[in-house]
N, CA, C and O atoms as CSV, one atom per row, in Angstrom:
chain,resi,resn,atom,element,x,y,z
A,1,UNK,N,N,0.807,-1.181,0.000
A,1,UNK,CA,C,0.000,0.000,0.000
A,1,UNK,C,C,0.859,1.256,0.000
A,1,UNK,O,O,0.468,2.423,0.007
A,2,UNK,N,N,2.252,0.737,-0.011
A,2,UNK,CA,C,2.956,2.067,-0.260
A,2,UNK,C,C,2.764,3.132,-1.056
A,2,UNK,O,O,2.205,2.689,-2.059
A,3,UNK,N,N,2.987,4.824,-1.215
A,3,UNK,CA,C,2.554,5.029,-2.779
A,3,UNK,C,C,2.178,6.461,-2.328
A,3,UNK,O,O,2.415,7.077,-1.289
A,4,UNK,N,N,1.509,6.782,-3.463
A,4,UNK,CA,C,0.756,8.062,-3.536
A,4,UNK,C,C,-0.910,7.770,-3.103
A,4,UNK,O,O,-1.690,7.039,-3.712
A,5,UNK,N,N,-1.205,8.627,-1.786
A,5,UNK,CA,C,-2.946,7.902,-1.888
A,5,UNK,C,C,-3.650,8.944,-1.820
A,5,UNK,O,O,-4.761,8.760,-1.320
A,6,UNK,N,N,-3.356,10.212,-2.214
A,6,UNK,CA,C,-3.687,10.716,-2.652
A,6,UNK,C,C,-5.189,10.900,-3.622
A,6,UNK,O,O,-5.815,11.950,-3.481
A,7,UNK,N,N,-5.431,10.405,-4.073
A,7,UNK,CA,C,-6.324,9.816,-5.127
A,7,UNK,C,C,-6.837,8.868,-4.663
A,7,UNK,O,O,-7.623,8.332,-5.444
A,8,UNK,N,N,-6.717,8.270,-3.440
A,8,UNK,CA,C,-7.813,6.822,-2.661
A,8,UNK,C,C,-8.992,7.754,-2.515
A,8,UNK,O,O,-9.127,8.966,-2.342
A,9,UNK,N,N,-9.895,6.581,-2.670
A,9,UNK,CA,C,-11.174,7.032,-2.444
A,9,UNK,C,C,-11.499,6.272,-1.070
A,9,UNK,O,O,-11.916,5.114,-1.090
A,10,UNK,N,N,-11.245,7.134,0.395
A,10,UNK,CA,C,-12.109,5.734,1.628
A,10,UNK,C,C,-13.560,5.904,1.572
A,10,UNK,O,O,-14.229,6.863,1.187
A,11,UNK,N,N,-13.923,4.696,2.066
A,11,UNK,CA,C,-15.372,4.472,2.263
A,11,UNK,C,C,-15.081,4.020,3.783
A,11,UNK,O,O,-14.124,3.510,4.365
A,12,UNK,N,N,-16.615,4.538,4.209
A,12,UNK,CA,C,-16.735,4.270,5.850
A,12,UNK,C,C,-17.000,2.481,5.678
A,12,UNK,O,O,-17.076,1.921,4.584
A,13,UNK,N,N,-17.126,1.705,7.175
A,13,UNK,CA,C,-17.630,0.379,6.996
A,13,UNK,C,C,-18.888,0.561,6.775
A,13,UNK,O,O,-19.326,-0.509,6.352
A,14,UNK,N,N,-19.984,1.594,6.849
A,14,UNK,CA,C,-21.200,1.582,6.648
A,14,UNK,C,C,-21.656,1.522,5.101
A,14,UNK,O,O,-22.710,1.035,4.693
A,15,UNK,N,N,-20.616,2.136,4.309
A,15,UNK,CA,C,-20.689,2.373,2.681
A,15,UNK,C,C,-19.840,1.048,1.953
A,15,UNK,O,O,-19.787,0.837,0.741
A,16,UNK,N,N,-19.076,0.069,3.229
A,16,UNK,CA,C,-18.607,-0.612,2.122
A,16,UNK,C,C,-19.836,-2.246,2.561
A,16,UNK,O,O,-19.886,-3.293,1.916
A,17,UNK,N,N,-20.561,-1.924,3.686
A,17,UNK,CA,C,-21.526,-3.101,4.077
A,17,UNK,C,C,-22.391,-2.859,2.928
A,17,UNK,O,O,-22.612,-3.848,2.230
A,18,UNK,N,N,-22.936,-1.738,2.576
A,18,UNK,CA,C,-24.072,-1.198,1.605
A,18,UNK,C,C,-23.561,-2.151,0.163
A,18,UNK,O,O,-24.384,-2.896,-0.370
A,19,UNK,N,N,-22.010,-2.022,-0.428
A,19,UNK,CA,C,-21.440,-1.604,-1.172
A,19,UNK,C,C,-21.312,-3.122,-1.609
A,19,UNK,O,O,-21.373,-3.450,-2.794
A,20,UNK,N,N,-21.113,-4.122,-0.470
A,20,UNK,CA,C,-21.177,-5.433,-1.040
A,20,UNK,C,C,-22.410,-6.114,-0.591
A,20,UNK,O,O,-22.752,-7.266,-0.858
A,21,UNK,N,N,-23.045,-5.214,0.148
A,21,UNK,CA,C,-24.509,-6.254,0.736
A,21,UNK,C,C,-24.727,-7.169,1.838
A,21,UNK,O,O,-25.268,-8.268,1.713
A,22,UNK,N,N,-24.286,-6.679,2.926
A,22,UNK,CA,C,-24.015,-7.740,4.390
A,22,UNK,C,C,-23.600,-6.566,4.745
A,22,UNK,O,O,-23.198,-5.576,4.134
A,23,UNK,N,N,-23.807,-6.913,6.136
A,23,UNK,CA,C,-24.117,-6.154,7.661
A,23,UNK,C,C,-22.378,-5.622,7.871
A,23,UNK,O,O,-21.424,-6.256,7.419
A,24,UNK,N,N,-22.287,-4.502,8.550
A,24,UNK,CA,C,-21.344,-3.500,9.084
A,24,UNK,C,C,-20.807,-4.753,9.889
A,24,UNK,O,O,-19.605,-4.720,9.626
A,25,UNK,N,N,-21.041,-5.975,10.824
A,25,UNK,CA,C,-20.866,-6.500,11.785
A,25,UNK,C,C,-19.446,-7.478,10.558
A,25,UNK,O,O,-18.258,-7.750,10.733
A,26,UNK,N,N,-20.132,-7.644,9.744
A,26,UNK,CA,C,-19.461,-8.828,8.447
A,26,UNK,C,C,-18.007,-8.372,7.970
A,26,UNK,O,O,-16.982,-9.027,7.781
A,27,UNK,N,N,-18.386,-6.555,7.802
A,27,UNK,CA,C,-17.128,-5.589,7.303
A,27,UNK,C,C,-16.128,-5.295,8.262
A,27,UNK,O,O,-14.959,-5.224,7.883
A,28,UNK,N,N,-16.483,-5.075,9.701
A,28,UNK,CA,C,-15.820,-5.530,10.601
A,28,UNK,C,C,-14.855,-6.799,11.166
A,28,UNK,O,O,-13.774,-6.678,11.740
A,29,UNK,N,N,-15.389,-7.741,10.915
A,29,UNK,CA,C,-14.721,-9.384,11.054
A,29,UNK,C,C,-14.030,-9.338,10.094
A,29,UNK,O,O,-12.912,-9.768,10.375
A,30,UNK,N,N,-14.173,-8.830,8.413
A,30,UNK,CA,C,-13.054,-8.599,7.726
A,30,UNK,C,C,-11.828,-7.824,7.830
A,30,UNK,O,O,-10.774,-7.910,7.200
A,31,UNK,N,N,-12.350,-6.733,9.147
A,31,UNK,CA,C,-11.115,-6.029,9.064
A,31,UNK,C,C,-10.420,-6.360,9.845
A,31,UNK,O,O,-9.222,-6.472,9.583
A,32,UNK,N,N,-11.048,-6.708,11.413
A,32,UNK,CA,C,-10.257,-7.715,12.314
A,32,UNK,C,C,-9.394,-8.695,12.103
A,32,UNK,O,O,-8.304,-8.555,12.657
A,33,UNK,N,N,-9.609,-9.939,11.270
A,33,UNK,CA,C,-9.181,-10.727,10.724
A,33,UNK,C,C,-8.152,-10.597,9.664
A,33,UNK,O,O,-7.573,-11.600,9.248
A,34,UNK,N,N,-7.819,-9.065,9.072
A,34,UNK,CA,C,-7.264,-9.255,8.148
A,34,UNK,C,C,-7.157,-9.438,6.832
A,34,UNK,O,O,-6.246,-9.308,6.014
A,35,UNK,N,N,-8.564,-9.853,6.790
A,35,UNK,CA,C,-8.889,-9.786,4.925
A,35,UNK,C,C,-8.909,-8.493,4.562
A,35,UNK,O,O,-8.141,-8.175,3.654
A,36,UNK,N,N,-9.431,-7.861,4.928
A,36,UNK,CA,C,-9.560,-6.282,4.299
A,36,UNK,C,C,-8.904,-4.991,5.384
A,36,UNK,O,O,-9.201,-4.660,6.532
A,37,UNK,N,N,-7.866,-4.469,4.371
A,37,UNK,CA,C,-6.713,-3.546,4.738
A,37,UNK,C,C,-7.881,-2.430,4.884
A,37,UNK,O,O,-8.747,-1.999,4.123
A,38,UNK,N,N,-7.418,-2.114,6.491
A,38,UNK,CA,C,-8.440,-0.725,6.894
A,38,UNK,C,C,-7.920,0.242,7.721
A,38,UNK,O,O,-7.448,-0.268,8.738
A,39,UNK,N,N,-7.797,1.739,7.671
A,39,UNK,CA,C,-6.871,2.563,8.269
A,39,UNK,C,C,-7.506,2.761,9.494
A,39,UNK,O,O,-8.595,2.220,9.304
A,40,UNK,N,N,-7.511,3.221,10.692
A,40,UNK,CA,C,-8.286,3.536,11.416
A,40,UNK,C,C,-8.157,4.791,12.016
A,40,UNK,O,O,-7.073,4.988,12.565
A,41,UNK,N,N,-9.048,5.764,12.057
A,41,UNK,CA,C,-9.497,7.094,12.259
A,41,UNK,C,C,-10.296,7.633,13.520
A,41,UNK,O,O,-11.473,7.808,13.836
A,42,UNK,N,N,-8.950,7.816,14.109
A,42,UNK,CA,C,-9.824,7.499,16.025
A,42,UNK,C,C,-10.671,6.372,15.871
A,42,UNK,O,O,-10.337,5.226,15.571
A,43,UNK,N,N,-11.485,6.694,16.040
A,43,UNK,CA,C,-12.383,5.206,16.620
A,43,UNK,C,C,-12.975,4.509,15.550
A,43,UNK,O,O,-13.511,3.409,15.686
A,44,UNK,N,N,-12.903,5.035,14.644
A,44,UNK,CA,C,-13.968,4.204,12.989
A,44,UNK,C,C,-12.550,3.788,12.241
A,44,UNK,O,O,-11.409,4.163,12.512
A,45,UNK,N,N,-12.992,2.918,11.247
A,45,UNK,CA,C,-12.226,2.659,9.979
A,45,UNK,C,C,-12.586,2.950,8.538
A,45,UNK,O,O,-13.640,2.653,7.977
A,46,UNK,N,N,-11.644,3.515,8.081
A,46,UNK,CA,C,-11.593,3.509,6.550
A,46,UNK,C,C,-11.179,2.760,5.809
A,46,UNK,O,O,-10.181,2.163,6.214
A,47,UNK,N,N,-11.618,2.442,4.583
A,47,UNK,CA,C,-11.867,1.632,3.799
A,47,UNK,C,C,-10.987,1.979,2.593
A,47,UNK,O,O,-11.233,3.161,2.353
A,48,UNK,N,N,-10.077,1.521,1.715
A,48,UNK,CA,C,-9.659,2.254,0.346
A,48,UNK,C,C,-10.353,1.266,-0.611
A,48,UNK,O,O,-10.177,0.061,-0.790
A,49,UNK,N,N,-11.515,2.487,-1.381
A,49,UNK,CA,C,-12.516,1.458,-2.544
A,49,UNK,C,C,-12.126,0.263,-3.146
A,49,UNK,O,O,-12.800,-0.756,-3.297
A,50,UNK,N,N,-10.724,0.533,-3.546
A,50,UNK,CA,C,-9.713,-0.564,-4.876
A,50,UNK,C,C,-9.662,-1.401,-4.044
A,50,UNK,O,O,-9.909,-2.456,-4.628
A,51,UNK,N,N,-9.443,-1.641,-2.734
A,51,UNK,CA,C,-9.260,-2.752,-1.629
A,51,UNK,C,C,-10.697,-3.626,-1.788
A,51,UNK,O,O,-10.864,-4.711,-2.345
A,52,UNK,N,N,-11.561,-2.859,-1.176
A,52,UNK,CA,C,-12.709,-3.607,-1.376
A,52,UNK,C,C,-12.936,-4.070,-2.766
A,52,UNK,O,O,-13.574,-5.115,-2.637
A,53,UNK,N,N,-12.731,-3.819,-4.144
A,53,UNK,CA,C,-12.771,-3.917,-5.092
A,53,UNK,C,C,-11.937,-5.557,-5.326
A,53,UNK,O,O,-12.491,-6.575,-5.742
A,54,UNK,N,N,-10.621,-5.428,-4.959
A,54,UNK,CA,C,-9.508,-6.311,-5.136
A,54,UNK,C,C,-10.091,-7.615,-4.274
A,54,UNK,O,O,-9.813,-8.781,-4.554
A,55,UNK,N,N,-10.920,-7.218,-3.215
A,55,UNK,CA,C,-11.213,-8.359,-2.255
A,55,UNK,C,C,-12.650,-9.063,-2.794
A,55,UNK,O,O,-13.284,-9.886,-2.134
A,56,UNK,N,N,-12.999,-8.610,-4.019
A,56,UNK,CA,C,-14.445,-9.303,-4.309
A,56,UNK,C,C,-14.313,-9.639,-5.765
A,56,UNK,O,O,-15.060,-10.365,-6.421
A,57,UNK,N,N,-13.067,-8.889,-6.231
A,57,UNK,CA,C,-12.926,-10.042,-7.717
A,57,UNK,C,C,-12.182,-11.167,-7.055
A,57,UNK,O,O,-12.316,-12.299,-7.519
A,58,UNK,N,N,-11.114,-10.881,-5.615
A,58,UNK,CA,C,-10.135,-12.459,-5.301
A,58,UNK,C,C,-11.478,-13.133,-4.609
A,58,UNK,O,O,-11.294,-14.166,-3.965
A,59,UNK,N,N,-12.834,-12.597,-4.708
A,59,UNK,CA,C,-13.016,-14.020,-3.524
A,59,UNK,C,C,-14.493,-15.002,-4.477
A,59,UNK,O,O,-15.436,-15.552,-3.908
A,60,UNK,N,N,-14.205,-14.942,-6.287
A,60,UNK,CA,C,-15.241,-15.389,-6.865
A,60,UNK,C,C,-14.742,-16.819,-7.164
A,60,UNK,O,O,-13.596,-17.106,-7.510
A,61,UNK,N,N,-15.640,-17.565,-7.005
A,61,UNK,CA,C,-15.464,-19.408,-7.072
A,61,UNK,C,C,-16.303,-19.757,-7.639
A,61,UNK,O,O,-17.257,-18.979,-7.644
A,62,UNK,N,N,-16.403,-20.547,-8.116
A,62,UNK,CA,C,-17.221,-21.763,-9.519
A,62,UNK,C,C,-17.515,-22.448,-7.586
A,62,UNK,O,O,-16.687,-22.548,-6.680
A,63,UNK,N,N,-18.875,-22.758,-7.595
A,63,UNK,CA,C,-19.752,-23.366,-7.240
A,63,UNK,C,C,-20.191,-24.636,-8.114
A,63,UNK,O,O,-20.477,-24.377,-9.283
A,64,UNK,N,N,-20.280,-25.927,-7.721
A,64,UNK,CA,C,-21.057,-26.829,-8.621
A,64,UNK,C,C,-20.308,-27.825,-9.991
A,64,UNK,O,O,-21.020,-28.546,-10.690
């Protein structure tokens, strides 16, 4: 994540629960855990869009 971020777009966890469809509680356990890189801003976290982006084309699977 080194870089220029300048140009990041954050989203709150409330815009990225909206953003994939499951509960703030879900976007949270992702950030705890580590799946999803989140800055934290006193007491809330931010989100960088391309992250969430990067984390939902890596997590598509053939079912069946």
């Amino acid at each position: 994540m080194a870089g220029d971020m300048s140009d990041a777009k954050f989203l709150t966890v409330a815009e990225v629960a909206a953003m994939m469809r499951v509960s703030k509680m879900t976007v949270y356990r992702l950030v705890h855990n580590g799946d999803l890189p989140a800055v934290r801003v006193g007491r809330s976290f931010r989100v960088v869009e391309d992250d969430v982006n990067d984390y939902l084309r890596n997590s598509f699977y053939n079912a069946g």
